[in-house]
N, C-alpha and C positions, 0 to 999 in steps of 0.2 A: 455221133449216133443219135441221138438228142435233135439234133439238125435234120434229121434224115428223119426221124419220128416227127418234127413235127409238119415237115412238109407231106408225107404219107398219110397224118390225120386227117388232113383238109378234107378229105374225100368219105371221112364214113362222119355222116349228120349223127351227134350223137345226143339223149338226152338225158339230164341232170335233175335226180330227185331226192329229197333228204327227207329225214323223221330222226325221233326224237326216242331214242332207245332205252328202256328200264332191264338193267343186268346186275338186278342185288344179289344174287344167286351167284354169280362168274364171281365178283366182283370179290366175294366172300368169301370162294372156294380157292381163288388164286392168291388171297390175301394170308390163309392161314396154312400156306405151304411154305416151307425154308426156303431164303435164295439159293440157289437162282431157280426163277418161278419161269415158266413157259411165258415168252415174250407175247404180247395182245395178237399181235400179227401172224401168229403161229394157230390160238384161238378164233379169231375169224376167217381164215383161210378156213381150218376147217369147219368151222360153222358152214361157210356159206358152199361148200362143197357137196356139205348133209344136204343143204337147202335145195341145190339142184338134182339131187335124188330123185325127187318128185316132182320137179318143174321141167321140162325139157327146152323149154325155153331158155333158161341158164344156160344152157350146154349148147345152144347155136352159134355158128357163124357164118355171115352172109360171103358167098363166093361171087363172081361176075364172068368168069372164064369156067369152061369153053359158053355156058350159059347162066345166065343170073340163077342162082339157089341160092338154097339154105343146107348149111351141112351141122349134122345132129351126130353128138360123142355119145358114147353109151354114160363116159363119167366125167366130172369136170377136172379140168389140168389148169392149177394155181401157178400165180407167177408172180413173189413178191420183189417190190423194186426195194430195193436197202443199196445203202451206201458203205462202201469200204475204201482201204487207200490205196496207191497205185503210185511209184514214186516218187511217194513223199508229198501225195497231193489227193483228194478227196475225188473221187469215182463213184459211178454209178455202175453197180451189175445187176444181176438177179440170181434169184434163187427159184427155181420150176417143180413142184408139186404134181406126180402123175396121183390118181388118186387121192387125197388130201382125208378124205372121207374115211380112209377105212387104214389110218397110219395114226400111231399114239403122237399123242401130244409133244412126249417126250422126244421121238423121234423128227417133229418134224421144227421142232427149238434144235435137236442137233444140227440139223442139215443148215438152216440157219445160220448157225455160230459159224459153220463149217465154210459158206458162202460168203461170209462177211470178213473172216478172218486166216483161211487160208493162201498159201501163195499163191499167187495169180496164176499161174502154169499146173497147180494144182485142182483151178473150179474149172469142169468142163463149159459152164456157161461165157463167165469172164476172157475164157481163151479166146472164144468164136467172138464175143463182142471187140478185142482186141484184134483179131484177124480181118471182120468184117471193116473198122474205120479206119485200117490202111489201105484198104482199095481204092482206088481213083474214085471220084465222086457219081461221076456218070455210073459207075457198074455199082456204087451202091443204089442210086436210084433207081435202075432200073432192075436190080433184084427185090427195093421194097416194093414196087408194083408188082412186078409179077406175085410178090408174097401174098401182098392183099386180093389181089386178084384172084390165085386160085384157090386161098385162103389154108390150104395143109398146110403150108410154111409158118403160117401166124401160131396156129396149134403145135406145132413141131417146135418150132424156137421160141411161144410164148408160151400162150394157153390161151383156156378159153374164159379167163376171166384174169385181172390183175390188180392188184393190192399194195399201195403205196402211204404212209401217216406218218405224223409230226407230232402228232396226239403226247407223247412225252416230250417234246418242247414248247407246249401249251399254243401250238397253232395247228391248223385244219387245212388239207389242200381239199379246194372244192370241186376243182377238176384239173386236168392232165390229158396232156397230149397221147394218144395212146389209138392203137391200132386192133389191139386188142377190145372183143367183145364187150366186156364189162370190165368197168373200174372200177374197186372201192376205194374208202376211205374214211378216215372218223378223226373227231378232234379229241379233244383233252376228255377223258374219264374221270369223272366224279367219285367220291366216297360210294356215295350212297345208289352207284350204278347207273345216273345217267351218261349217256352220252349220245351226240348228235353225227348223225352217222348218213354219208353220202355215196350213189350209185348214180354211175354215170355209161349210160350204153347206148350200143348200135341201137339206133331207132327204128331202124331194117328190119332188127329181130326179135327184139321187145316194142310192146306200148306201156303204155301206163300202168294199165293195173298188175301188166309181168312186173312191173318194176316193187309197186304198190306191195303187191303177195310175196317178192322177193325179201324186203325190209323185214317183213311179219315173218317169213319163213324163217330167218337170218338169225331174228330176237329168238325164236323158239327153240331154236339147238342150240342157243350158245345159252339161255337156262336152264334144258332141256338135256340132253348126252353130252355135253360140252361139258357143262358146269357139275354132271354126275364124275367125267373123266377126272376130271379136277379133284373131288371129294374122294376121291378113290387114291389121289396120288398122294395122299399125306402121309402114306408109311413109308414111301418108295421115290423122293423128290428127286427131281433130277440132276444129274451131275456134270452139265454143260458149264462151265465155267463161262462168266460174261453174259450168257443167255437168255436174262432176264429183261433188258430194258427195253427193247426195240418192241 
């Protein structure tokens, strides 16, 4: 699969911008709740879900069939890559977010746990990715073009934006192969709320300063309604067992 992404990326130019994020606020409010605490990646999803609210730019994906456009979601569809095992050996699946924006925090650490540690015949995602790399290699390629191409497919089975960190084993992926519109990413988090924080997108459908206003949007709700959600869940912590570290 992995194979098949990365020969699919070649084709969308994409571009890679970082800043340097102040989250005393998240940082404090996730701090002084019992484990297991809602995993970082659970928090930024939806952060940056609030952020395409009001950006519609976030929410595009460039298509090329039957004519070159732009297709605009009404909401953004998250799609974090986490790793779980698979007979006895370390796998990649996902976990897909409709809405992300308008689901508790608690809820979407569940889904999480759920995607990461469920039997594999259990996550509807991991079934289709096990379904999809037994096909011959020709008909996987030439289902990821046509995906990219008329681009519903990348929305259907990814989303329109996707979220992958290492940030809890004190390394940063700065970018990734990915077909998907927009990539995050972040590294290690600091006590005192830094952290350096990376978006890497279709250059198709953002420029610069989408990117630039993304970053600023991003810091804002995750201080902002992120970090209130947060202050709100210390009577009420959640009860996903393992949930916390990712």
């Amino acid at each position: 699969m992995v194979a098949d992404l990365s020969w699919a990326s070649l084709r969308v130019p994409r571009c890679l911008m970082t800043a340097e994020l102040m989250l005393p606020r998240t940082v404090a409010a996730r701090a002084a709740l019992a484990a297991p605490r809602p995993p970082w990646t659970a928090l930024f999803t939806k952060a940056f879900a609030i952020a395409a609210e009001g950006r519609p730019a976030l929410r595009r994906l460039y298509a090329t069939l039957p004519v070159p456009r732009l297709l605009e979601f009404d909401h953004a569809i998250g799609c974090v890559v986490l790793e779980r095992e698979h007979e006895g050996e370390p796998a990649l699946s996902i976990a897909r977010f409709t809405e992300p924006q308008a689901r508790p925090l608690a809820e979407l650490a569940a889904m999480l746990h759920h995607a990461k540690t469920a039997p594999p015949m259990e996550t509807k995602s991991f079934r289709r990715i096990l379904r999809f790399t037994k096909l011959p290699w020709p008909m996987r390629r030439l289902m990821m073009r046509i995906a990219v191409a008329f681009g519903g497919p990348v929305l259907r089975y990814g989303g329109s934006f996707s979220i992958s960190a290492l940030g809890h084993q004190g390394a940063a992926i700065i970018d990734s192969v990915s077909v998907v519109p927009v990539f995050l990413s972040y590294g290690p988090i600091a006590a005192d709320g830094r952290v350096r924080f990376y978006i890497s997108f279709d250059h198709r459908v953002m420029d610069g300063a989408d990117g630039a206003g993304a970053l600023r949007a991003l810091e804002q709700a995750l201080e902002g309604p992120v970090a209130a959600e947060l202050e709100s869940m210390h009577a009420s912590p959640i009860l996903v067992a393992g949930a916390g570290r990712r």
